[in-house]
C-alpha positions, -999 to 999 in steps of 0.1 A, spaced: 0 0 0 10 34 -6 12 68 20 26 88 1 9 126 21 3 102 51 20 123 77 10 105 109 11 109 149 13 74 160 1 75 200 18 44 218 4 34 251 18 2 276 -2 -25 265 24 -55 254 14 -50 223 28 -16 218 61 -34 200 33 -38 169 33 -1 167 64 -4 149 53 -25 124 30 -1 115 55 29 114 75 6 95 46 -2 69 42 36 69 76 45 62 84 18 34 52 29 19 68 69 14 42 81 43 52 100 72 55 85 112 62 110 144 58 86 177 42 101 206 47 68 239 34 70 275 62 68 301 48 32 305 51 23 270 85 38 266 98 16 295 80 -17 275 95 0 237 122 22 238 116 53 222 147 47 203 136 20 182 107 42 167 133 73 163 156 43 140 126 33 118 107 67 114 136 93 114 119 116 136 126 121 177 95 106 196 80 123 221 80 109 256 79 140 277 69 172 270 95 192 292 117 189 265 105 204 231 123 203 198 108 229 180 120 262 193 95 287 209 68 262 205 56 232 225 55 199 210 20 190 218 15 220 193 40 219 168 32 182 163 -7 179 162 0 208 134 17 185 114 0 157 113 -28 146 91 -40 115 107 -34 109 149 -37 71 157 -33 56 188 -22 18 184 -24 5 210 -49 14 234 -53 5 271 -80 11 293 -61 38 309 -53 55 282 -92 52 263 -107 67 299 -87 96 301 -95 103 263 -133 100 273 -123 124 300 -110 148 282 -76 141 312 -40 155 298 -19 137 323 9 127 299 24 134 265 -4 114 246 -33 123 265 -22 159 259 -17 159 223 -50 141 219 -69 165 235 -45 190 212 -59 174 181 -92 189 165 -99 159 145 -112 121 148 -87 96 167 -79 63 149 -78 42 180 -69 10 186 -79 -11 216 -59 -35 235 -60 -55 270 -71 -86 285 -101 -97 277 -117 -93 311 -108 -58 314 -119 -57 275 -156 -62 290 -162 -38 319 -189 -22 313 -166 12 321 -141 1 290 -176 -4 274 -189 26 278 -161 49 274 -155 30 239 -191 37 231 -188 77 242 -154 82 219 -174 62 190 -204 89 192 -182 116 191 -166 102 157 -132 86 164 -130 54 144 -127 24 172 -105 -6 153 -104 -38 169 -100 -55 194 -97 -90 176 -105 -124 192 -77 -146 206 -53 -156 228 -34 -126 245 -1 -125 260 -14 -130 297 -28 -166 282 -66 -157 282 -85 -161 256 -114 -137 243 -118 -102 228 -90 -79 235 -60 -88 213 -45 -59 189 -64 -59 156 -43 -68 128 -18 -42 119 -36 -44 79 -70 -35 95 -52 -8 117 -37 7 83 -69 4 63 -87 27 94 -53 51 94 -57 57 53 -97 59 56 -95 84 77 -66 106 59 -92 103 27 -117 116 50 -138 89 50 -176 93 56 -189 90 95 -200 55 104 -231 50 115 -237 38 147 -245 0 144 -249 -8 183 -270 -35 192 -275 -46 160 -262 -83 147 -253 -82 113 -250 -114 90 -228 -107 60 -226 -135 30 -190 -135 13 -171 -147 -16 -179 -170 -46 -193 -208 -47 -180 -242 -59 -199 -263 -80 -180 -296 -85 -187 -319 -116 -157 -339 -108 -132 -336 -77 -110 -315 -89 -133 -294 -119 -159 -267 -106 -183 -236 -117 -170 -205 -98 -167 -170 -105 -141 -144 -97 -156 -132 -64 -129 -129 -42 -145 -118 -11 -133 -80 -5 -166 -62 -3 -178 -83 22 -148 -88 40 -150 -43 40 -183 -45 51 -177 -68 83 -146 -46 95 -167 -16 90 -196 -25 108 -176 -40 136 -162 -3 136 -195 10 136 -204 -13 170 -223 -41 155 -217 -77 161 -213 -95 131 -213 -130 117 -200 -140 84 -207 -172 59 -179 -170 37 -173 -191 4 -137 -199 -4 -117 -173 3 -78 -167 10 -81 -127 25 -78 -125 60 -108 -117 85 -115 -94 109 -103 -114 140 -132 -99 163 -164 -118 143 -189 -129 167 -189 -162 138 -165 -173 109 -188 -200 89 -168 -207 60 -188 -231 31 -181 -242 -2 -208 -247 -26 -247 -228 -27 -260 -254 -10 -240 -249 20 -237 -214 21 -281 -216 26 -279 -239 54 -255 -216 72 -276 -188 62 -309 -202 73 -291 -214 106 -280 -183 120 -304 -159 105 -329 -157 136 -300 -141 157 -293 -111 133 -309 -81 126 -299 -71 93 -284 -94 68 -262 -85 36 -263 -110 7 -224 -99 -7 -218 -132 -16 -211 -146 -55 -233 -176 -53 -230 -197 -82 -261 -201 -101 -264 -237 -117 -245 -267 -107 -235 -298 -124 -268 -323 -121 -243 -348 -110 -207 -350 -96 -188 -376 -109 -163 -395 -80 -130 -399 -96 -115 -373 -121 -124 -375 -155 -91 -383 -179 -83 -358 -204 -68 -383 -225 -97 -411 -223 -124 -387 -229 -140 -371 -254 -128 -343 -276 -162 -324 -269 -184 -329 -235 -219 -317 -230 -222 -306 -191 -259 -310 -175 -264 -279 -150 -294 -278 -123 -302 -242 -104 -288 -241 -73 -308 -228 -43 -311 -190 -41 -299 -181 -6 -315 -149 -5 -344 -158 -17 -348 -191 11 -338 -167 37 -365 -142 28 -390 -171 33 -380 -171 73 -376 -137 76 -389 -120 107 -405 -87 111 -381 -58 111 -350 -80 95 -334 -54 72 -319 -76 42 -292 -60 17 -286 -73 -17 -261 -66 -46 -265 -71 -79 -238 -70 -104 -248 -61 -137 -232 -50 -172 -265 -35 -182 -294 -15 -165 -283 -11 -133 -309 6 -117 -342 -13 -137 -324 -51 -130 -312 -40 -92 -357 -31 -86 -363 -62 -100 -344 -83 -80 -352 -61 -51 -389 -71 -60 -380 -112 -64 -362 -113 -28 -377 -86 -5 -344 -65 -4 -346 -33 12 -315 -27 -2 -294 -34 -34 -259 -19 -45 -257 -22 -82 -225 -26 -96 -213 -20 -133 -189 -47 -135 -179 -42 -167 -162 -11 -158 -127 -11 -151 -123 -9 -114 -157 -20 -104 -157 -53 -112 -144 -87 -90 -109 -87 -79 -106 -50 -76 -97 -31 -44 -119 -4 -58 -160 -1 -63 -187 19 -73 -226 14 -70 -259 31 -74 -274 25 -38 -314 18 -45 -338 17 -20 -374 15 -26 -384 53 -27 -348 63 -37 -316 60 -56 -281 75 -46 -247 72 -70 -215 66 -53 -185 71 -73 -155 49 -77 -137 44 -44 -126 18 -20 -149 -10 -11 -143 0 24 -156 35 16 -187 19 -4 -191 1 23 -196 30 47 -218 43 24 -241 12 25 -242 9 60 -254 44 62 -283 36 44 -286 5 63 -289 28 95 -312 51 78 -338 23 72 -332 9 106 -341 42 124 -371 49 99 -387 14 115 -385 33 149 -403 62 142 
C-alpha cells in the first residue's frame, strides 16, 4: 500500500502490544508516508523510544518538558503537522482519560491538542476488555466520531482467551488511510447483529473441476470490518476465500458450494438483525458430480455438461424472515443497473441493493476499488468509484437510515 501525504502521529500506550506499533511505522515509512511517535512513560519503558526514532527518522515524544521545536511546544508543533493521529495500542487507561477529556501525559495531551477524529486502537485482556466502564467509554469516543478498530478475538499475552488482542496491523492501516481520505462517518451500528454472506461458490462436476466465478471476497470482508467499527456484532458465511478476516467476528462459517452457504444462512439468521447477501453464489451446478476425475486423455474431444439451479440463498432466507429484518442485496450487472437492481429487489424482498457496473474497469471482482448506485425503494443514490471499504460506509449508512425509519 502506498502513503505517500500520510503524515502520521502514532500515539503508543503500555499494552504488550505496543512493539506492533512499529510495524505499523515501519509499513508507513516503506510505503513513502510520514511516522512521528508520541509513547506513555509506560510504553517507553515496555518500547524504547529509540527504536521508533531508527525506523521513522523523527525524535519521539516521551515527555513534553523537552521540546524540539524552538518557541513552541510539542503538543502543538506536532498535532499541526500531522494529518492522521492514531493511537495503536490502546489501554483502558489510556481510552478513559481520552473519554475524560484528562492531559496527564504526553499522549493524552496531544489528543486532547488534536481537533480531529482519533484512529484508535484497543488492547487488554479480555476481562478488562468487557467492563462495562471500558464499554462505555468505547461507546462515548465512538459517538463523538473517532474510528474504534479492533479489538480482535484470541489468545493474549497474559494466556486468556477472548476479545481484546490488537487488531491486525492491515485492519489498523486500512482505518489510518480511511481516515486521511476523510472517509464518511460510520453509523452507529450498536445493538445490532449483522449477518454478511461473502465470496464465490464451488460447484464440482468432478473432484477437482468446478463452476466458480471471480468473487474474491473483498466487499464483504470491507463490510464486516466496518460495521464491527460502527459497533455491530457480526457473523460471516464466507465461500472460499484466501483474504484475512477481521479477528473480532462474533462467527466465521466458512462453506463451499450454494448449497452450503443456505444452510448456514438459514441457521444463523434468527439471531441477526440485518443481513447482507455480498456473496457470489453460483447459479447452476452440475446435475451430478462424478467421483473420480475425468481423464483428459480417455475422454471425449467435446463434453456436453448437465447444470441444475442451485438454491437462491436470499431468496430461502426471505421465506423465514422475521419482522423488522433489514436484508441487503447486490446485484452485479453490465447493463441497466438501476431497472435489474428493482427487479431483484422485487423477487427477494431487499430493502436494499448496490448495483455494480462490473464491466467497468475498477468495479468489477478482484478489484480493491468499487462503485454502486445504492437503490432503495423510494430512492436512488450514485457513489463514485472508491474503496470497497468506503462503499461500504456508504451502504451501512443507508442500512442505518432504514433501521431508524422502523423506529419512528
Amino acid at each position: 500500500m502506498i502513503y505517500q501525504g500520510l503524515k502520521l502521529l502514532l500515539g503508543v500506550s503500555s499494552s504488550i502490544a505496543a512493539y506492533r506499533a512499529l510495524d505499523v511505522a515501519s509499513s508507513i515509512i516503506k510505503g513513502n508516508g510520514e511516522v512521528r511517535a508520541v509513547l506513555t512513560p509506560n510504553a517507553a519503558r515496555l518500547v524504547a523510544p529509540a527504536a521508533f526514532d531508527a525506523i521513522t527518522g523523527k525524535r519521539t515524544i516521551a515527555s513534553l518538558w523537552e521540546s524540539s521545536h524552538a518557541g513552541e511546544m510539542d503538543h502543538l508543533a506536532a498535532t499541526k503537522w500531522a494529518n492522521v493521529f492514531a493511537i495503536v495500542p490502546a489501554t483502558a487507561g489510556t481510552i478513559a482519560r481520552l473519554n475524560a477529556g484528562l492531559a496527564e501525559d504526553a499522549l493524552s495531551t496531544l489528543a486532547i491538542a488534536w481537533p480531529r477524529p482519533l484512529v484508535i486502537a484497543p488492547a487488554m485482556n479480555p476481562t478488562m476488555f468487557q467492563h462495562v466502564t471500558v464499554q462505555e467509554n468505547l461507546a462515548r469516543l465512538r459517538a463523538r466520531g473517532h474510528r474504534i478498530v479492533g479489538p480482535a478475538w484470541g489468545p493474549t499475552a497474559c494466556g486468556d482467551k477472548g476479545q481484546g488482542r490488537l487488531a491486525d496491523v492491515e485492519d489498523i492501516l486500512i482505518a489510518i488511510v480511511d481516515e486521511l481520505r476523510n472517509k464518511p462517518q460510520l453509523p452507529d451500528l450498536a445493538g445490532q447483529h449483522v449477518l454478511i454472506t461473502s465470496g464465490p461458490t464451488r460447484e464440482f462436476a468432478d473432484p477437482v473441476r468446478c463452476i466458480t466465478n471471480p468473487s474474491t471476497g473483498r466487499m464483504g470482508i470491507a463490510l464486516a470490518r466496518q460495521a464491527l467499527a460502527a459497533g455491530a456484532k457480526v457473523t460471516m458465511v464466507t465461500g472460499p476465500c484466501d483474504l484475512t478476516f477481521p479477528g473480532n467476528l462474533t462467527k466465521l462459517v466458512r462453506v463451499v458450494t450454494a448449497e452450503e452457504m443456505k444452510q448456514a444462512v438459514l441457521a444463523h439468521l434468527p439471531a441477526a438483525t440485518i443481513a447482507i447477501f455480498a456473496a457470489a453464489v453460483s447459479d447452476w451446478r452440475p446435475a451430478a458430480s462424478a467421483s473420480q476425475k475425468a481423464k483428459k486423455e480417455d475422454g471425449p474431444s467435446e463434453m456436453t455438461l448437465h447444470l441444475v439451479r442451485t438454491p437462491d440463498v436470499a431468496t430461502e432466507a426471505n421465506k423465514q424472515r422475521k419482522p423488522g429484518q433489514i436484508f441487503v442485496g447486490f446485484a452485479a450487472e453490465t447493463e441497466n443497473l438501476v431497472a435489474n437492481a428493482r427487479d431483484k429487489m422485487q423477487r427477494k424482498g431487499f430493502d436494499l441493493v448496490a448495483a455494480n457496473p462490473v464491466a467497468v474497469e475498477g468495479a468489477g471482482f478482484a478489484s480493491d476499488t468499487n462503485q454502486a448506485i445504492l437503490v432503495r425503494r423510494d430512492s436512488e443514490r450514485e457513489v463514485a468509484q472508491t474503496t470497497k471499504d468506503l462503499l461500504a460506509v456508504e451502504i451501512l449508512a443507508e442500512v442505518s437510515a432504514l433501521a431508524a425509519a422502523q423506529t419512528t
